[in-house]
OpenMM code with the backbone's topology and positions (N, CA, C; nanometers):
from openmm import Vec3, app, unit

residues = "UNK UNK UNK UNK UNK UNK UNK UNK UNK UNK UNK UNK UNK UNK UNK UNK UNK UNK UNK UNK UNK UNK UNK UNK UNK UNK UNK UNK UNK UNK UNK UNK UNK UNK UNK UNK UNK UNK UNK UNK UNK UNK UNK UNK UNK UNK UNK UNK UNK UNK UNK UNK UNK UNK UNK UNK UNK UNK UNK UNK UNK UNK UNK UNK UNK UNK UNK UNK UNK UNK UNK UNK UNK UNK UNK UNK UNK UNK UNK UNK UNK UNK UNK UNK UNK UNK UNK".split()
positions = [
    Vec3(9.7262, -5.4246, -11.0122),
    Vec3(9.5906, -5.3751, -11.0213),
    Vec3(9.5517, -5.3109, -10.8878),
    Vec3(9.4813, -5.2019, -10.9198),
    Vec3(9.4439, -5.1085, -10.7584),
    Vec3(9.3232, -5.2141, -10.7035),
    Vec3(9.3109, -5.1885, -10.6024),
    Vec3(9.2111, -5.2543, -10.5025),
    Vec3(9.1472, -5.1111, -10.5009),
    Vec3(8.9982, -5.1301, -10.5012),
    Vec3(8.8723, -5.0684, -10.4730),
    Vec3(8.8575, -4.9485, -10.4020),
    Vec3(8.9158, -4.9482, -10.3040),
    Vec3(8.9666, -4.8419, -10.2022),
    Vec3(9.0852, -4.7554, -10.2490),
    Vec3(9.1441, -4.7740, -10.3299),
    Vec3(9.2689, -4.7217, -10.3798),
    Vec3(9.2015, -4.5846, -10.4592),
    Vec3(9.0935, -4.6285, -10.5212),
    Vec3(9.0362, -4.5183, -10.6551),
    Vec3(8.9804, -4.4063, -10.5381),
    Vec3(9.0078, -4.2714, -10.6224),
    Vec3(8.9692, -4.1253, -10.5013),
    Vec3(8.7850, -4.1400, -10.5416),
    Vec3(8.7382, -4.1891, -10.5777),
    Vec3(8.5799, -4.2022, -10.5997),
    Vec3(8.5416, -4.2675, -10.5286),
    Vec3(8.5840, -4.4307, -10.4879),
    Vec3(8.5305, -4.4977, -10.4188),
    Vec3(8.4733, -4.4800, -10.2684),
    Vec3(8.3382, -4.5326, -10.2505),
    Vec3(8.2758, -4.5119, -10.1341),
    Vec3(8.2486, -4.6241, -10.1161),
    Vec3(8.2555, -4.6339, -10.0088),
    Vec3(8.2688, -4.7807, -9.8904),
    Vec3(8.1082, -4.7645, -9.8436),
    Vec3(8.0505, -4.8579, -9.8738),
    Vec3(7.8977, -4.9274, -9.7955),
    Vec3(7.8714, -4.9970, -9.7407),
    Vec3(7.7812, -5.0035, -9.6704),
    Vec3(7.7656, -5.1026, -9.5239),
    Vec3(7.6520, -5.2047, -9.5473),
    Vec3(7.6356, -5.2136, -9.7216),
    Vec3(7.5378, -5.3197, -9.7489),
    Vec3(7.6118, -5.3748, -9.8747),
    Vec3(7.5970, -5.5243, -9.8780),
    Vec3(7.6435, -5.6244, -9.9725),
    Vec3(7.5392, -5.6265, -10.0236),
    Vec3(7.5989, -5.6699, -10.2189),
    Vec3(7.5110, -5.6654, -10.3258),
    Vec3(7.3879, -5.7806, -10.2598),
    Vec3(7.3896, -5.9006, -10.1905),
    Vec3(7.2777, -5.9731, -10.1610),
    Vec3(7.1361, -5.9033, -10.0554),
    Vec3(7.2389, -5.8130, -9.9480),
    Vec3(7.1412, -5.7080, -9.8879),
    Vec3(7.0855, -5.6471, -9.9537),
    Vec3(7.1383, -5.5859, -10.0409),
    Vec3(7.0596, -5.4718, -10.1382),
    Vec3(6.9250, -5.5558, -10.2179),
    Vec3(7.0078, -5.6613, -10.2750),
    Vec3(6.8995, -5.7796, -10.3791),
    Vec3(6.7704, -5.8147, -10.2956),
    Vec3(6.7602, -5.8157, -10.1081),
    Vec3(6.7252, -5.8717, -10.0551),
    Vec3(6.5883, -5.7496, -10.0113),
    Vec3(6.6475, -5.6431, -10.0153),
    Vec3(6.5977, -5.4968, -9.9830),
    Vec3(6.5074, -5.4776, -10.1333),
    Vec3(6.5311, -5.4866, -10.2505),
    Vec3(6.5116, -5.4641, -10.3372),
    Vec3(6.3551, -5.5436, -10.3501),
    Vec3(6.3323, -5.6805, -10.3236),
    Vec3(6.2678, -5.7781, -10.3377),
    Vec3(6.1639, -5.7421, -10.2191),
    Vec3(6.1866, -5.6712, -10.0851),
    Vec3(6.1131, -5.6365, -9.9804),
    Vec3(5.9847, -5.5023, -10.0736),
    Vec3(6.0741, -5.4091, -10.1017),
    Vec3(6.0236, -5.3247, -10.1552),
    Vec3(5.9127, -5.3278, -10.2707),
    Vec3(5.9665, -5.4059, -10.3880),
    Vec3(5.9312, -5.4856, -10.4614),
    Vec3(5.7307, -5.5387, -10.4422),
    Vec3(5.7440, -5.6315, -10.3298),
    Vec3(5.6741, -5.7086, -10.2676),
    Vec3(5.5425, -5.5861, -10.2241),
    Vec3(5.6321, -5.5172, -10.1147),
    Vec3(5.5836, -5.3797, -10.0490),
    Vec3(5.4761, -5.3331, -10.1617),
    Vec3(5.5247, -5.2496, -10.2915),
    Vec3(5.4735, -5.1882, -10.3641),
    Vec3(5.3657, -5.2182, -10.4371),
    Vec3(5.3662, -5.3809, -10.4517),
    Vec3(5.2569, -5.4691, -10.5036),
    Vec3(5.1691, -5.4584, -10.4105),
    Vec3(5.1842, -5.5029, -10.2640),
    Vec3(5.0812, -5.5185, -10.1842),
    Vec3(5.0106, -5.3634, -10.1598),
    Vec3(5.0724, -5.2829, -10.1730),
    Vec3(5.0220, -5.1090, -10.1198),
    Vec3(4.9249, -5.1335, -10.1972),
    Vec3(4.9401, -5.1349, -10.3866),
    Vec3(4.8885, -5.1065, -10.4745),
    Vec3(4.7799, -5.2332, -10.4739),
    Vec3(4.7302, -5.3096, -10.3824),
    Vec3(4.6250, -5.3759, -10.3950),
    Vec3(4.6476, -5.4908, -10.5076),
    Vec3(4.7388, -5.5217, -10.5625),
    Vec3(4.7644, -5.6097, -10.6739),
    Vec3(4.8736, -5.7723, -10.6252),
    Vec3(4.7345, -5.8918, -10.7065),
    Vec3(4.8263, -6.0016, -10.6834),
    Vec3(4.9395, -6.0038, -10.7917),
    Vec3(4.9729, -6.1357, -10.7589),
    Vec3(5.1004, -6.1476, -10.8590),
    Vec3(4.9947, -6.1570, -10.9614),
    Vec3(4.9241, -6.2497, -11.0359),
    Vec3(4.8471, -6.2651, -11.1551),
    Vec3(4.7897, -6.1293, -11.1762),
    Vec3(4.7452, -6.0344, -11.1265),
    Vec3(4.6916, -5.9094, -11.1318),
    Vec3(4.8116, -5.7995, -11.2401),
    Vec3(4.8883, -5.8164, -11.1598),
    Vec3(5.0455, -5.7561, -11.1960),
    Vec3(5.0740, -5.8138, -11.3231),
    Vec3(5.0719, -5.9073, -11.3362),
    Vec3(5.0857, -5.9960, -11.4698),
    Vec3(4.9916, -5.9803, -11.5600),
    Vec3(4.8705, -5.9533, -11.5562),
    Vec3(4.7938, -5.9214, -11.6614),
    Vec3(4.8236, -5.7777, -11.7409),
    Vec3(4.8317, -5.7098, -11.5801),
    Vec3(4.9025, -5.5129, -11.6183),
    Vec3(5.0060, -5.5183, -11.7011),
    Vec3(5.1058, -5.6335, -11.6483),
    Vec3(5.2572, -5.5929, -11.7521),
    Vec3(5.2675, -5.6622, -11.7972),
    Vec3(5.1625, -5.7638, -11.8630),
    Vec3(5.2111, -5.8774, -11.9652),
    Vec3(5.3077, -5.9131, -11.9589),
    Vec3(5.3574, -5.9639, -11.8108),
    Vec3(5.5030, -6.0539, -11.7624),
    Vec3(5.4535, -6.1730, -11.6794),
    Vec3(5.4572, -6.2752, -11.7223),
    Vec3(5.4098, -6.4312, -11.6454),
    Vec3(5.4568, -6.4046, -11.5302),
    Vec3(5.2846, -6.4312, -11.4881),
    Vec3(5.3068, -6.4695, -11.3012),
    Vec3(5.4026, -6.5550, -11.2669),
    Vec3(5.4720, -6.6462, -11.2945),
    Vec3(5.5781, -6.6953, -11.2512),
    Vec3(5.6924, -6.6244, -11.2501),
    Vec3(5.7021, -6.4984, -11.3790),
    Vec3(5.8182, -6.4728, -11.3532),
    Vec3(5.8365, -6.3654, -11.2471),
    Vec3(5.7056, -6.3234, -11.1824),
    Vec3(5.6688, -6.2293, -11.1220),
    Vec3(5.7385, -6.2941, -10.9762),
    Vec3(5.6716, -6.3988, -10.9179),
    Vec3(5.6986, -6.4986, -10.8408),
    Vec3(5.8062, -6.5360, -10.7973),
    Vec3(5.8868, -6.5679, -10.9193),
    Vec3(6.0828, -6.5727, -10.9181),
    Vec3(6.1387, -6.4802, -10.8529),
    Vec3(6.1103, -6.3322, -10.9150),
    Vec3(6.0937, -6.2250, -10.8432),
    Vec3(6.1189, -6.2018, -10.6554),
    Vec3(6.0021, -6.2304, -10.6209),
    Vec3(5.9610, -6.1878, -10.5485),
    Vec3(6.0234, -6.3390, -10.4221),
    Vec3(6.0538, -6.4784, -10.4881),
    Vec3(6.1147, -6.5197, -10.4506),
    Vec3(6.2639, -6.5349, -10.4077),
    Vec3(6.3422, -6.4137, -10.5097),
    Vec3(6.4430, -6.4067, -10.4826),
    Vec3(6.4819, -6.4984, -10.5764),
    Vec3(6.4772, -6.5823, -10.6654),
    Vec3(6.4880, -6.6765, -10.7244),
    Vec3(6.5378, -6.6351, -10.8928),
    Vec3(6.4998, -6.5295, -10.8993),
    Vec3(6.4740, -6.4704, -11.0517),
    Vec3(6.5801, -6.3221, -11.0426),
    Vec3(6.6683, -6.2403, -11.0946),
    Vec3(6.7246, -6.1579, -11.0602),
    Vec3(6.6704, -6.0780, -11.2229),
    Vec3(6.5751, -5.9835, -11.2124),
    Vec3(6.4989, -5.9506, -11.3611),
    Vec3(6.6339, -5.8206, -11.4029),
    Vec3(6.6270, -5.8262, -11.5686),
    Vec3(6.6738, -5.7467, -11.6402),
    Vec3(6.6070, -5.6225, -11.5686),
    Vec3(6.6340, -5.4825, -11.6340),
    Vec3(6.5853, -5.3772, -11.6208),
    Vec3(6.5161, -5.3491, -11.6919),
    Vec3(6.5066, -5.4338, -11.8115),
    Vec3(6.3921, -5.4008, -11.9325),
    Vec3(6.2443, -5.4848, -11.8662),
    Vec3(6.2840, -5.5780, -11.7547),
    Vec3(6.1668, -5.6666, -11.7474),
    Vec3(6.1080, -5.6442, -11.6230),
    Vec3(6.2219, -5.5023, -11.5553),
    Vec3(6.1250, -5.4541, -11.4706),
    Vec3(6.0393, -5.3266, -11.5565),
    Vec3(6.1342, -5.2662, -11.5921),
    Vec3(6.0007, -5.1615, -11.6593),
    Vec3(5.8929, -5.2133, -11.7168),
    Vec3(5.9074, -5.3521, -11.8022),
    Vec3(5.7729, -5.4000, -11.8101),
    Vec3(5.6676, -5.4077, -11.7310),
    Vec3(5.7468, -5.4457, -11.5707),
    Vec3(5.6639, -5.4518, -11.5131),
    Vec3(5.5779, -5.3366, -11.4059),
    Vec3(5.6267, -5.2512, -11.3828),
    Vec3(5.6245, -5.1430, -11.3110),
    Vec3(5.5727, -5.0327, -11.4290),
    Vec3(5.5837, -5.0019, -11.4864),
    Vec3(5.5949, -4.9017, -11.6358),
    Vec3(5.4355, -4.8766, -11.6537),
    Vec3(5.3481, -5.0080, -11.6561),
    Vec3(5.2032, -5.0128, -11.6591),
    Vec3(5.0959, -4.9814, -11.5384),
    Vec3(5.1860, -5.0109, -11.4432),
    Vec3(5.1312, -4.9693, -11.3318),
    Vec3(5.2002, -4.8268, -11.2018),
    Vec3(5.2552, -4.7520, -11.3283),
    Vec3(5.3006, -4.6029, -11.2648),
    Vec3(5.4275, -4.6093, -11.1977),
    Vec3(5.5169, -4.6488, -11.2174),
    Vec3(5.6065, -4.6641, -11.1602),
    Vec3(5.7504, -4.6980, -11.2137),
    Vec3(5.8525, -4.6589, -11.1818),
    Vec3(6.0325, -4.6484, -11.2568),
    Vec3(6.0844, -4.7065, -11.1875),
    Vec3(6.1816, -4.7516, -11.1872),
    Vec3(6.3310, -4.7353, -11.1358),
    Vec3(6.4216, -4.6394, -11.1551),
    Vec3(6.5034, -4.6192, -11.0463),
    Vec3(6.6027, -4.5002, -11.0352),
    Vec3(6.6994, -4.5607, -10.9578),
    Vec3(6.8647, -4.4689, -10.9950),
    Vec3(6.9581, -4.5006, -10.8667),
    Vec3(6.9873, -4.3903, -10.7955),
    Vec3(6.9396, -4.4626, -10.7115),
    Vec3(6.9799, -4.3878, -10.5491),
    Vec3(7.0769, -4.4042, -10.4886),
    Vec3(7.1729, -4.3085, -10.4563),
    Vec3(7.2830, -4.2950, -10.3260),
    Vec3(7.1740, -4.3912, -10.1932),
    Vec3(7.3628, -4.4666, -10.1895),
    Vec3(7.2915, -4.5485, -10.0167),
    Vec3(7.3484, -4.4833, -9.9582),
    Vec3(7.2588, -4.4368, -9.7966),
    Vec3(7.2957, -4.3460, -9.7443),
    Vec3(7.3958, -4.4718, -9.6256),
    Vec3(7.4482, -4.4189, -9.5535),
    Vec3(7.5152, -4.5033, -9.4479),
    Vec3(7.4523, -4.4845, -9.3072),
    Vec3(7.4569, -4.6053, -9.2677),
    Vec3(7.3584, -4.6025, -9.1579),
    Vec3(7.3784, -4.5497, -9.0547),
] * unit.nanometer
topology = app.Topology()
chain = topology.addChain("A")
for resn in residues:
    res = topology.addResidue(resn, chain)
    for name in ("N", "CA", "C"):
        topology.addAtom(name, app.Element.getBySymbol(name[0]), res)
């Protein structure tokens, strides 16, 4: 079996999936607070329990993509993938 580096596609990054998870959850957090919204606030918008909002934001909870668009979707906002740039 090839190792990772072997494939002519592969690109080498300078962040592990937990950095990214960790970055993700900053942002996350970020976007709530810009937008003036608590967790229960957020939860009323996307009809997603403040706890699971919480899990979230604790790092504790790793949400589907369907249960972020729930949550983001009501209050203007997607997900997308982005190229990581290298630092």
């Amino acid at each position: 079996m090839k190792k990772m580096t072997e494939y002519v596609n592969y690109i080498d990054v300078e962040m592990t999936p937990n950095e990214l998870e960790s970055l993700f959850v900053k942002d996350f957090i970020k976007m709530r607070k810009e937008n003036n919204l608590t967790q229960e606030l957020l939860a009323d918008y996307s009809n997603v329990e403040r706890v699971k909002i919480a899990r979230i934001e604790s790092g504790m909870h790793s949400p589907t993509v369907k249960t972020l668009m729930e949550i983001l979707g009501p209050i203007g906002y997607t997900i997308k993938i982005e190229k990581i740039n290298k630092k």
